[in-house]
C-alpha positions in Angstrom: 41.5 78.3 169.3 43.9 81.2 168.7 47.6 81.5 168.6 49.1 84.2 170.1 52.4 85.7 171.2 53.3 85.3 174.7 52.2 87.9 177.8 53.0 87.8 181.5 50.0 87.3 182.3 50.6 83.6 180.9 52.9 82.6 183.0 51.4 80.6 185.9 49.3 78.8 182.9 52.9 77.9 181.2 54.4 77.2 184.1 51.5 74.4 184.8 51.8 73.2 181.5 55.1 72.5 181.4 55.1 70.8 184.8 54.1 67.9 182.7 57.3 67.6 180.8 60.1 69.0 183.5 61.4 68.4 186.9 62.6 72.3 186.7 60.5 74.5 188.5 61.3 78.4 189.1 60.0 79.4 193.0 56.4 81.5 192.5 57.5 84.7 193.4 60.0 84.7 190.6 56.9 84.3 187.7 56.9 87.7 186.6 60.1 88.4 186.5 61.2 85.3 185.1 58.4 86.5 182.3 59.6 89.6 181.5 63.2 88.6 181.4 61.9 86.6 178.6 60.2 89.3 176.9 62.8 91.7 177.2 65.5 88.9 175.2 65.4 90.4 171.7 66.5 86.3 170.5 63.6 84.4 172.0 60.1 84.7 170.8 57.1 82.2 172.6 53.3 81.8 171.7 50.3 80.3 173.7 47.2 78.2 172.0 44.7 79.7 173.9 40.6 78.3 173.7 38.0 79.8 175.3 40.8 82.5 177.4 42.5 78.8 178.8 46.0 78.4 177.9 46.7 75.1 176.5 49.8 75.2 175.1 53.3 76.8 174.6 56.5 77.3 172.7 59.0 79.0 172.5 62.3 79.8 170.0 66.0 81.3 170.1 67.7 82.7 168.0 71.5 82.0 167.8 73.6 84.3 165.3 76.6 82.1 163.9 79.9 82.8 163.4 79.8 82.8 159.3 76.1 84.8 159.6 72.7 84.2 159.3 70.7 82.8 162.1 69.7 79.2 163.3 66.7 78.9 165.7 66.3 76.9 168.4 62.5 75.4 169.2 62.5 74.7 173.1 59.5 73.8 175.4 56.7 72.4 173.1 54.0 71.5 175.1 50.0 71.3 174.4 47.4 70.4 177.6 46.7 66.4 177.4 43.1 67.2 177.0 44.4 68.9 173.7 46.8 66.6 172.0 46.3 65.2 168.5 43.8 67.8 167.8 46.7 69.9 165.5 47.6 72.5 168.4 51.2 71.6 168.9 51.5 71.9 164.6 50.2 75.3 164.9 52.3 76.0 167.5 55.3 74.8 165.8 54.2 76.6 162.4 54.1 80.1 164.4 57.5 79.0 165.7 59.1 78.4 162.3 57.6 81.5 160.8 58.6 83.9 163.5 62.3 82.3 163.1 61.8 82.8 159.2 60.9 86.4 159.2 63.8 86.6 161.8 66.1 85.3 158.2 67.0 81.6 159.8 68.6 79.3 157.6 67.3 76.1 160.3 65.8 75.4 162.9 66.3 72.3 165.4 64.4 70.9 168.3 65.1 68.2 170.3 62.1 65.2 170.0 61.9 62.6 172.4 61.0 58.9 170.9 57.2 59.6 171.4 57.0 62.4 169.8 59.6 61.8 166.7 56.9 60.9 164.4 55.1 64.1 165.3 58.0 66.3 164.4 58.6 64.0 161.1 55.1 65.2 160.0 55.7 68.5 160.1 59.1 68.4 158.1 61.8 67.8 160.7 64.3 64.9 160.5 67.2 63.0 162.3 70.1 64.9 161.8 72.8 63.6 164.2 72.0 63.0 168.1 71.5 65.7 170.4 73.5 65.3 173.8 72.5 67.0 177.3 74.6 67.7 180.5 72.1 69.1 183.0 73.8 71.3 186.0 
């Protein structure tokens, strides 16, 4: 398994995989675009695990510049194939993640965790800091 920095040419996989944990869904003609957007955003950064050419997982990170300085990072869209969980690919994914935001000079980095998947975060070093509240449009 290799983890690598996310290409266009990932999209559709992506777009499968995070079917699984979103409702949202971009129309198919929009994929590329909607990939290079991405690409082109000099705050967000996203990697694939990728076994055997077969995407099967993704993250992605922002970058937020604060009003006092410094940077805070953002971890959005974890999400590893179910025929790959609990084999360590979402922890590499999320240690590519943290490093890209470290090299980027972030001070933190928060991610929303569902109750499933708090203990997963815990393991890697996250914790409960206050409670994250939504309003979807």
């Amino acid at each position: 398994m290799e983890i690598r920095k996310f290409h266009p040419g990932d999209m559709g996989s992506v777009m499968h995989l995070l079917q699984a944990v979103s409702k949202f869904e971009p129309k198919t003609e929009d994929l590329k675009q909607l990939a290079n957007l991405f690409l082109a955003d000099e705050n967000a950064y996203a990697c694939v695990a990728a076994s055997e050419g077969r995407v099967i997982g993704f993250g992605s990170v922002f970058l937020q510049r604060r009003i006092r300085g410094g940077c805070s990072a953002v971890i959005e869209d974890v999400v590893v194939d179910e025929d790959f969980r609990r084999q360590g690919v979402g922890a590499r994914i999320i240690k590519e993640l943290l490093e890209y935001a470290k090299s980027k000079k972030c001070f933190k980095a928060t991610l929303v965790a569902g109750d499933r998947n708090r203990h997963f975060y815990e393991s890697l070093g996250f914790h409960e800091d206050n409670r994250a509240m939504r309003l979807f449009f």
